[in-house]
N, CA and C atoms as a LAMMPS dump frame, in Angstrom:
ITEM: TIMESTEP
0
ITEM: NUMBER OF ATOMS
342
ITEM: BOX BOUNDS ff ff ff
-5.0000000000000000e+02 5.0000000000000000e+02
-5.0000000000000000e+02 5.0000000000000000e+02
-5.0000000000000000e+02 5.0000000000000000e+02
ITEM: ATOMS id mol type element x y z
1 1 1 N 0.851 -1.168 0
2 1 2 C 0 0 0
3 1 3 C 0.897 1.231 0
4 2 1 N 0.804 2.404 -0.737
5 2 2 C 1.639 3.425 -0.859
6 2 3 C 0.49 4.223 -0.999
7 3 1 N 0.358 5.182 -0.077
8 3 2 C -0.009 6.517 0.448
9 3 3 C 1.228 7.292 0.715
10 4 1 N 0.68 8.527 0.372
11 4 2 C 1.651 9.423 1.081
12 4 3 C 1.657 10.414 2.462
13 5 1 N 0.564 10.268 2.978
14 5 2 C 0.2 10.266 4.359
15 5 3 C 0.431 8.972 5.32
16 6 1 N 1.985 8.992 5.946
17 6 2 C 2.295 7.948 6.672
18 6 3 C 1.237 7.338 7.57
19 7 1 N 0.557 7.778 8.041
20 7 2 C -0.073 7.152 9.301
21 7 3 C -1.293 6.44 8.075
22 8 1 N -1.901 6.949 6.886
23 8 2 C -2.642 5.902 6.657
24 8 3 C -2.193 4.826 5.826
25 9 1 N -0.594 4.758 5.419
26 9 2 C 0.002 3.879 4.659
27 9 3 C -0.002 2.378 6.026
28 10 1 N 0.184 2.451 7.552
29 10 2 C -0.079 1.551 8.284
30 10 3 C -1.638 0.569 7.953
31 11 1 N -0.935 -0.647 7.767
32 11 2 C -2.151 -1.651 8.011
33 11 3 C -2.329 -2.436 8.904
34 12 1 N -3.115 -2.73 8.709
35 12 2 C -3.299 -3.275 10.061
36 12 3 C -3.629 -4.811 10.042
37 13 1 N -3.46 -5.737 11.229
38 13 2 C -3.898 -7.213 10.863
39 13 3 C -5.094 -7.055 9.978
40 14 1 N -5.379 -8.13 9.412
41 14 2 C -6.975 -8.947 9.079
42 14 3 C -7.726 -8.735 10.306
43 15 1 N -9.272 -8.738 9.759
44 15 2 C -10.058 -8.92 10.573
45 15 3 C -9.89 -11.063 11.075
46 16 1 N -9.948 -11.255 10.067
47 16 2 C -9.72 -12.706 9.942
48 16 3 C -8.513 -13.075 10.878
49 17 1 N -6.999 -12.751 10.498
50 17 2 C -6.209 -13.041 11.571
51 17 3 C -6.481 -12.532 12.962
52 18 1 N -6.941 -11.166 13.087
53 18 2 C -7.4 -11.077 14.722
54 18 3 C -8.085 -11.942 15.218
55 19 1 N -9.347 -12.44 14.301
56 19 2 C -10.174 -13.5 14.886
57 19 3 C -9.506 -14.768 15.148
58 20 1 N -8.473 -15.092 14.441
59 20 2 C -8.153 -16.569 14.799
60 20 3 C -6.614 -16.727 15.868
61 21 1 N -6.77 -15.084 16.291
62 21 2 C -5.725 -14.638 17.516
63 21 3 C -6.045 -13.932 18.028
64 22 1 N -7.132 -14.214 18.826
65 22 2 C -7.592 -13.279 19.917
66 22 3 C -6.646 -13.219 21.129
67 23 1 N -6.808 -11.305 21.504
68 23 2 C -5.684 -11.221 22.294
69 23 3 C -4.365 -11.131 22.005
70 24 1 N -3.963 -11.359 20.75
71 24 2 C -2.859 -11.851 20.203
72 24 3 C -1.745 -10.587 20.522
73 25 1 N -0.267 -10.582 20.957
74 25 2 C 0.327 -9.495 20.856
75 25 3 C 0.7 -9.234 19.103
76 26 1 N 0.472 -7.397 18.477
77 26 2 C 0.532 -7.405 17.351
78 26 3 C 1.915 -6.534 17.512
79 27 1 N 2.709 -6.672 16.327
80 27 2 C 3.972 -5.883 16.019
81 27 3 C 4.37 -4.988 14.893
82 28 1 N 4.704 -3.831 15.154
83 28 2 C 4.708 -2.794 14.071
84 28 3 C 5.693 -3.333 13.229
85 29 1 N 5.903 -3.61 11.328
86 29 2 C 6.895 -3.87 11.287
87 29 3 C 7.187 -2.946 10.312
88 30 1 N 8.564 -2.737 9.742
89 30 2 C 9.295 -2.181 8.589
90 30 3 C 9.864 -3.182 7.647
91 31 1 N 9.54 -3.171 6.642
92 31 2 C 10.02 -4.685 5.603
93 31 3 C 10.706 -3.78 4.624
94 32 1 N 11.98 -3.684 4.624
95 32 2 C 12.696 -3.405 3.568
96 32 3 C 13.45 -4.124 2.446
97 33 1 N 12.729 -4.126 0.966
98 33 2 C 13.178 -5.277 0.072
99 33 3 C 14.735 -4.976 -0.797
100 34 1 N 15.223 -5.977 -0.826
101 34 2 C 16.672 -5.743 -0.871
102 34 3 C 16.267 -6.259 -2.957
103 35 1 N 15.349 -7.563 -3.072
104 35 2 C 15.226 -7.674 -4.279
105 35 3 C 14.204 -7.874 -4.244
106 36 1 N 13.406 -7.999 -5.529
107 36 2 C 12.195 -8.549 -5.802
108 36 3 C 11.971 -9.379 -7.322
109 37 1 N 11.886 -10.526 -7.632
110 37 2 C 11.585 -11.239 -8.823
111 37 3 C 13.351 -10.707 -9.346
112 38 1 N 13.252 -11.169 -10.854
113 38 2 C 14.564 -11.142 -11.244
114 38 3 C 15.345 -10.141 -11.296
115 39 1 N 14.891 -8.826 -11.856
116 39 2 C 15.543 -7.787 -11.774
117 39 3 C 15.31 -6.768 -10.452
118 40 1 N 14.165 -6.891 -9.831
119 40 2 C 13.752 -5.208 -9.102
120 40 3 C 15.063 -5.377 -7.654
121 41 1 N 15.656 -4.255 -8.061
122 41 2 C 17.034 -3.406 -7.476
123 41 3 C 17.936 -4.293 -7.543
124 42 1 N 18.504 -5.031 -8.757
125 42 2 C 19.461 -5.707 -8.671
126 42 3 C 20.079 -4.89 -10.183
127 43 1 N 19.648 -4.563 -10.96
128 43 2 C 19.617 -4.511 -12.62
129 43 3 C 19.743 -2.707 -12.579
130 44 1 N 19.143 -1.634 -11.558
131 44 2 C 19.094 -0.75 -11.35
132 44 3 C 17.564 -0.183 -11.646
133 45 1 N 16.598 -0.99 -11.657
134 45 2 C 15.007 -1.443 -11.68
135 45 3 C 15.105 -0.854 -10.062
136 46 1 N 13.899 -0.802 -9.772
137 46 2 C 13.42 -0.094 -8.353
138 46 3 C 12.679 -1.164 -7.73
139 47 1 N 13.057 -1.591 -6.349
140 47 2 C 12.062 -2.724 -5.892
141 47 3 C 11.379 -1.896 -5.282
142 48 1 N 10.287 -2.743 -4.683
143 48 2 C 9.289 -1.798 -3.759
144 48 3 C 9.539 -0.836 -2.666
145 49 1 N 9.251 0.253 -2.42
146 49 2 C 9.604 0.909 -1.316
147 49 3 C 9.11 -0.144 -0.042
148 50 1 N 9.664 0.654 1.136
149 50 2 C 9.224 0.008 2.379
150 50 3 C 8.034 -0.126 2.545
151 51 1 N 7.451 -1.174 3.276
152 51 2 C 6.76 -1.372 3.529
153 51 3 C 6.386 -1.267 5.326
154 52 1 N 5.401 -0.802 5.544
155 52 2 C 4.869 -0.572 6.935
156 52 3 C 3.961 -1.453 7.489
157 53 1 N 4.058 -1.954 8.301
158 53 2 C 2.651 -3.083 8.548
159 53 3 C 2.387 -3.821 9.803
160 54 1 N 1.314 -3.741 10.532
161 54 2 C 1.332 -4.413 12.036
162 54 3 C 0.569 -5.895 11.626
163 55 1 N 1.439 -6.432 12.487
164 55 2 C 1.097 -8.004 11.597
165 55 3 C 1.531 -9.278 13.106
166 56 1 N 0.346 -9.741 13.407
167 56 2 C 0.424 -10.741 14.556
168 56 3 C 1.872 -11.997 14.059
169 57 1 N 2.86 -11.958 14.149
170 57 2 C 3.717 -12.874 13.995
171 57 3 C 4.048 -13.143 12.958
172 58 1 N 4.917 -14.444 12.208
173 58 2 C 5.918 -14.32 11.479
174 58 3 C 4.915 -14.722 10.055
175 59 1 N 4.113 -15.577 10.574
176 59 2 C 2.946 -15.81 9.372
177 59 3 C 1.888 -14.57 8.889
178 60 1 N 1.76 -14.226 9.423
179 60 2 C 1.054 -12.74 9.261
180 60 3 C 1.993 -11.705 8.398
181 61 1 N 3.054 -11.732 8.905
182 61 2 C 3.954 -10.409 7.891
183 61 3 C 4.401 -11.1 7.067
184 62 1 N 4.287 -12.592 6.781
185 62 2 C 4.768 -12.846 5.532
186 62 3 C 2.923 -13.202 4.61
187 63 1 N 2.152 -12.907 5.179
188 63 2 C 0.785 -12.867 4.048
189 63 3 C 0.818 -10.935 3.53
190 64 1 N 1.265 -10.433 4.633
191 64 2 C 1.466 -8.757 3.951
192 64 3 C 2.26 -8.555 2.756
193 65 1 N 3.325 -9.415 3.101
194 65 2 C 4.669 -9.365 1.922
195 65 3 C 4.041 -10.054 0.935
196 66 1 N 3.587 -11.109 1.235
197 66 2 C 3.317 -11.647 -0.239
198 66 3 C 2.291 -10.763 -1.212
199 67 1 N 1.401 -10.319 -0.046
200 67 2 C 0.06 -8.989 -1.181
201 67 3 C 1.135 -8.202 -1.4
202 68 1 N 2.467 -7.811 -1.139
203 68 2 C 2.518 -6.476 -1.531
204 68 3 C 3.896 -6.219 -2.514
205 69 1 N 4.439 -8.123 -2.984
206 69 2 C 5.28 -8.288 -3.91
207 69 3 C 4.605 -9.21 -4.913
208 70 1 N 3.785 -9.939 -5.042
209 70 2 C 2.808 -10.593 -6.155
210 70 3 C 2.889 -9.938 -7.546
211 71 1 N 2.208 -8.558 -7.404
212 71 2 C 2.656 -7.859 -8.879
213 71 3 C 3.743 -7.832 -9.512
214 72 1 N 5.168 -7.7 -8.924
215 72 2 C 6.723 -8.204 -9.213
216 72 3 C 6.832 -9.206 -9.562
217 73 1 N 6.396 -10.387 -9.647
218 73 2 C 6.586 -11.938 -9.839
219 73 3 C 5.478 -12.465 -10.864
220 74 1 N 6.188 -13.178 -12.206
221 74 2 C 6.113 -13.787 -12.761
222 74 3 C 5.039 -14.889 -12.499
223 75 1 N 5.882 -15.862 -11.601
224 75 2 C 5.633 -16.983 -11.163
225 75 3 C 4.061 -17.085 -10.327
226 76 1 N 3.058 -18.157 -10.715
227 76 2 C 1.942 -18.341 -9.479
228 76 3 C 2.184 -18.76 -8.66
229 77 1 N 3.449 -19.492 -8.555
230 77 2 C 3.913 -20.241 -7.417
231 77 3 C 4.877 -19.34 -6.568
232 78 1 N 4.417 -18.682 -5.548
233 78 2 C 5.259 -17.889 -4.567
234 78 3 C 4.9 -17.652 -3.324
235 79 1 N 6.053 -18.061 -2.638
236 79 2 C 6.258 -18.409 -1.092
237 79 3 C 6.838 -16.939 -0.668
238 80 1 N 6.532 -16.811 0.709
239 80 2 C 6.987 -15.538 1.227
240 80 3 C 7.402 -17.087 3.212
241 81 1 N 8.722 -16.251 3.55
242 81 2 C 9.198 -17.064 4.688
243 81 3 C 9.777 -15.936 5.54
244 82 1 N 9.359 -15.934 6.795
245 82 2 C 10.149 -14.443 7.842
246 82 3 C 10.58 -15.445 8.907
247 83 1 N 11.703 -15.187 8.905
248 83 2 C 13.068 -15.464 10.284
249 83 3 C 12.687 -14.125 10.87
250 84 1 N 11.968 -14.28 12.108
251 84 2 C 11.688 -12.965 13.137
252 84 3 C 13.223 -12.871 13.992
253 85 1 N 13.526 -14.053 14.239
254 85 2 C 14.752 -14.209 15.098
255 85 3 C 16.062 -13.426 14.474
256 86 1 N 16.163 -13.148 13.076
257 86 2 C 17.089 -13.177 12.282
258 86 3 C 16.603 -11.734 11.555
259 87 1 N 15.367 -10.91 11.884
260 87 2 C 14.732 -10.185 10.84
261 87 3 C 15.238 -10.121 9.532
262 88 1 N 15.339 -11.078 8.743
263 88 2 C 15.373 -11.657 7.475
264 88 3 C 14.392 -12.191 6.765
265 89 1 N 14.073 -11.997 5.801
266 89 2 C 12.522 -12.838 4.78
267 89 3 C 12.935 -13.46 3.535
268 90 1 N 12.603 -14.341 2.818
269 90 2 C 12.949 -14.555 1.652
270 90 3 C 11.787 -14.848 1.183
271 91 1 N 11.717 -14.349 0.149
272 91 2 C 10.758 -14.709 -1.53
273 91 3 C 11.02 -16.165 -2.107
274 92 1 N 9.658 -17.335 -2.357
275 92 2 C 10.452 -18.406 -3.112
276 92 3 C 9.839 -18.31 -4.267
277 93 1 N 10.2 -18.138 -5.736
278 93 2 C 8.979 -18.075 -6.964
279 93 3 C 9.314 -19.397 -7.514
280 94 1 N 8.221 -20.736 -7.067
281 94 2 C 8.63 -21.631 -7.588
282 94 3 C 9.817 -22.292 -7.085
283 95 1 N 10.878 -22.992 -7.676
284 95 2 C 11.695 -23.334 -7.073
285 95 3 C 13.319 -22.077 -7.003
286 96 1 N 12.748 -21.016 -7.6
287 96 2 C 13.63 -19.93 -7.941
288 96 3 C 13.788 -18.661 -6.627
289 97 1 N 14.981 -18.315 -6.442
290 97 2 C 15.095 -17.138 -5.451
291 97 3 C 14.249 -15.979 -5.798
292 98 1 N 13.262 -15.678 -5.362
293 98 2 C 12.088 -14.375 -5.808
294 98 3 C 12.818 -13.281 -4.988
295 99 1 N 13.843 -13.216 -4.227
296 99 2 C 14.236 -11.391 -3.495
297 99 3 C 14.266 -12.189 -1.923
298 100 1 N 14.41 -11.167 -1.222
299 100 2 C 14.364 -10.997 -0.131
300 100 3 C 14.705 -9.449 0.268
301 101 1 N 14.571 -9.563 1.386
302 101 2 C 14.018 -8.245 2.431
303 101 3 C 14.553 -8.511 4.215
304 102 1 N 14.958 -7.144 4.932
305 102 2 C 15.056 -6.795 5.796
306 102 3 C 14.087 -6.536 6.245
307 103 1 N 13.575 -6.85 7.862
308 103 2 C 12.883 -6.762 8.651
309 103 3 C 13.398 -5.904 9.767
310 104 1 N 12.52 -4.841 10.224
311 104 2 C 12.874 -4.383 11.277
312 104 3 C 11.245 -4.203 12.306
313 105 1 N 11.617 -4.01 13.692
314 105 2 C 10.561 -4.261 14.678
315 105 3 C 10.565 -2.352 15.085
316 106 1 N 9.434 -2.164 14.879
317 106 2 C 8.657 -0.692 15.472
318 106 3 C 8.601 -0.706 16.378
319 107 1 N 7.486 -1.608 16.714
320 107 2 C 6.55 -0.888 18.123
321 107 3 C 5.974 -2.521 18.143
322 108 1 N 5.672 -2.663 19.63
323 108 2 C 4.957 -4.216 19.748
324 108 3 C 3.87 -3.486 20.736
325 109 1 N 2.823 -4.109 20.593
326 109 2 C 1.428 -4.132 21.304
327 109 3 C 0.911 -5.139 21.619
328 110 1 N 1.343 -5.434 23.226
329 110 2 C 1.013 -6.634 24.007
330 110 3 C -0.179 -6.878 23.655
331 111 1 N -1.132 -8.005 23.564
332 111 2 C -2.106 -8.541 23.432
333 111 3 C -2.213 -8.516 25.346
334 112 1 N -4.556 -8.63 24.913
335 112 2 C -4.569 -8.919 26.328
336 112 3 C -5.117 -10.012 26.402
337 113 1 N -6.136 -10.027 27.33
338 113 2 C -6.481 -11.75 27.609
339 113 3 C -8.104 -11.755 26.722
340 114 1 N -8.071 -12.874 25.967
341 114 2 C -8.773 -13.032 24.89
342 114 3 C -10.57 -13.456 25.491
């Protein structure tokens, strides 16, 4: 999502993932893509700007990444994978390296009791 009013470029979980994590603690994140599909910022092509996004855990910011690198990729077959431990992500298109991206942590918002 690219707005140019920061505060409404933030998204926010699913209604759907809140529901199936109630209570859940959510985490602000920053996803910065280093590549995307074959050329974007490797070739001097532009990958996506950052991305902003509060996203309940490592499965959650990788369903954001995947809506928000899909148009970049070729391939129907594409995996999105986040190492929270490592803030690292990788792209899989198929059996091919699709990019990867830096992760960084904002802001966390304890969940309460569900």
């Amino acid at each position: 999502m690219r707005i140019n009013d920061p505060e409404q470029a933030i998204v926010t979980p699913s209604l759907d993932e809140m529901a199936a994590s109630p209570g859940a603690t959510q985490t602000h994140f920053r996803v910065t893509y280093e590549r995307v599909g074959r050329h974007g910022g490797r070739d001097g092509s532009p990958v996506p700007g950052p991305l902003t996004v509060w996203a309940i855990g490592a499965e959650g910011l990788a369903e954001h990444v995947l809506a928000e690198v899909r148009p970049y990729l070729l391939s129907s077959d594409v995996e999105v994978v986040v190492d929270l431990e490592r803030l690292r992500g990788q792209i899989f298109a198929g059996c091919n390296n699709g990019g990867g991206f830096a992760v960084e942590v904002l802001a966390v918002a304890e969940g309460g009791a569900a």
